[in-house]
N, C-alpha and C positions, 0 to 999 in steps of 0.2 A: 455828622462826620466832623471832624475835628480838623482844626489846620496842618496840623503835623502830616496828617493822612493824605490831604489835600496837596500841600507839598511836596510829599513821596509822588502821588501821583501824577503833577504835574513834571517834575525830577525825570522820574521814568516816561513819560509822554517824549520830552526834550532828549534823552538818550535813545528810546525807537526813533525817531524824527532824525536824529544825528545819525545811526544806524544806517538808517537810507536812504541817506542824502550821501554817507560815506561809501556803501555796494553802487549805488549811480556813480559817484564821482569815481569809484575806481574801475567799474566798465567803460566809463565815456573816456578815462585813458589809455585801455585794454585796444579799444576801436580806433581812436586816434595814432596808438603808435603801431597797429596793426596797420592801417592805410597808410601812416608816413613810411612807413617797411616796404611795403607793398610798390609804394613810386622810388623808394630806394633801390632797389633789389630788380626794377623795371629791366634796368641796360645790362643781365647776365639773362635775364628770360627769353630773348632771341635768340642768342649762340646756343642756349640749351634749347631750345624747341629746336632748332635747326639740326643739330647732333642728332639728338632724341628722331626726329621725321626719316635722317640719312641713315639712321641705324634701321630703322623699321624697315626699310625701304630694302638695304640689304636683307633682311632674315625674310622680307619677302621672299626675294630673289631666288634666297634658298629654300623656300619653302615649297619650291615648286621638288623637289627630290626627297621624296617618301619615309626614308628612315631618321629627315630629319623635321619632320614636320614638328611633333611632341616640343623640340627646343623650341622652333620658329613661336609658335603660339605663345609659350610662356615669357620669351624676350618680347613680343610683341603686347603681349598684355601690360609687362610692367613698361613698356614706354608708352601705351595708353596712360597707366597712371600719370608718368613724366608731364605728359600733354597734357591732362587734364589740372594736373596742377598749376603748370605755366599760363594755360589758360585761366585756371583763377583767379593768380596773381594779376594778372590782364585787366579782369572781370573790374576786381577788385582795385585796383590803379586807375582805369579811366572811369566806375560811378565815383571815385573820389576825386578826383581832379574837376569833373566834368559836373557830379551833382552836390558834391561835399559830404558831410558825414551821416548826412540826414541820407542818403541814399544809397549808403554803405549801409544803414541802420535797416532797412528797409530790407535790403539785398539780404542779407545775413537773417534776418528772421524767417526768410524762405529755407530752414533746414541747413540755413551756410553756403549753401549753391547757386544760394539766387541771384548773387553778385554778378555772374555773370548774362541771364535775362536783363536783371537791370542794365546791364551794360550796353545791351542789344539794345531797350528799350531808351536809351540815353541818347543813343547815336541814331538810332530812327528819329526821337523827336526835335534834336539840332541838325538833322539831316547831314549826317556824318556817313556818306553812306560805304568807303573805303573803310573804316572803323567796322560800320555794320558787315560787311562782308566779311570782313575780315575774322571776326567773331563766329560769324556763320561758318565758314570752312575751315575753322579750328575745331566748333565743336562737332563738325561732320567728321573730323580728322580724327578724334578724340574717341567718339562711340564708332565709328568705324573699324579702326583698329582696336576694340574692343569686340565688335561683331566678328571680325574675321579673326580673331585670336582663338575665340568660342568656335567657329567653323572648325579650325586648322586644328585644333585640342579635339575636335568630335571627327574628323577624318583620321587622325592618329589614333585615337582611340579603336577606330572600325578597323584599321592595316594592324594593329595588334591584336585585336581579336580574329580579324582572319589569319595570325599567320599561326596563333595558337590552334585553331581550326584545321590548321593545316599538319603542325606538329603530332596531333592526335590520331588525325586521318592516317599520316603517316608511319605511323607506331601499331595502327590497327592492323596495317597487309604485312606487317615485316614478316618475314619468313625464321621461323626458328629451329633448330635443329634438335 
């Protein structure tokens, strides 16, 4: 092997090396200004979960009257989304304040979601347990209102199908002349 050849391929060594030193350095600042975001953005995520909780709360309300059920469900589902995302943000704000990026890193390779277990898992082991709670009956809040959106969408479904059921019944006795 010649020097020439040797040199290309210690060249090309030093350029892959430089390669992935460059895709790391530009995720570890992907994740860093993702969590400085995240404690930024911190003090508008209560007034929108709180909106987001009062609205659901309403289209409950009305969800108890039949012909609007179909609405209630589908506004209930996208503030499930709402809350599920403010709980992110949450998730994702207190493992970075609380474990730093190492535990943002960790959270986020659980599928992206895990931020906020870690978060749970954060405030259990500094014994946060307001935090912890608080965590907890977000995300009761979160897939609840996702459970009962899936309810209120399949009982709307059944009052449309019986009233079709009914339309046909109806059309079956008429009397024609």
């Amino acid at each position: 092997m010649s020097i020439a050849n040797r040199v290309k391929d210690a060249g090309l060594g030093i350029l892959g090396l430089a390669a992935v030193v460059g895709i790391l350095a530009i995720g570890t600042a992907l994740l860093v200004g993702l969590a400085e975001f995240s404690v930024w953005v911190l003090e508008w995520t209560v007034p929108a979960f709180l909106v987001t909780l009062l609205i659901s709360l309403v289209l409950l309300a009305f969800s108890l009257i039949p012909p609007v059920r179909g609405f209630c469900a589908i506004g209930i589902m996208y503030a499930s989304f709402v809350l599920g995302a403010v709980l992110w943000i949450w998730g994702l704000s207190y493992t970075y304040i609380v474990w730093g990026l190492l535990g943002v890193m960790v959270g986020l390779m659980f599928l992206g979601v895990g931020v906020v277990p870690v978060a749970m898992v954060a405030a259990l082991v500094n014994a946060d347990w307001g935090n912890l709670g608080f965590f907890f009956v977000a995300v009761v809040l979160t897939f609840g209102s996702r459970g009962l959106a899936h309810w209120l969408g399949e009982k709307a479904d059944e009052r449309m199908a019986r009233l079709s059921r009914a339309d046909i019944d109806v059309a079956a006795y008429e009397i024609r002349d």
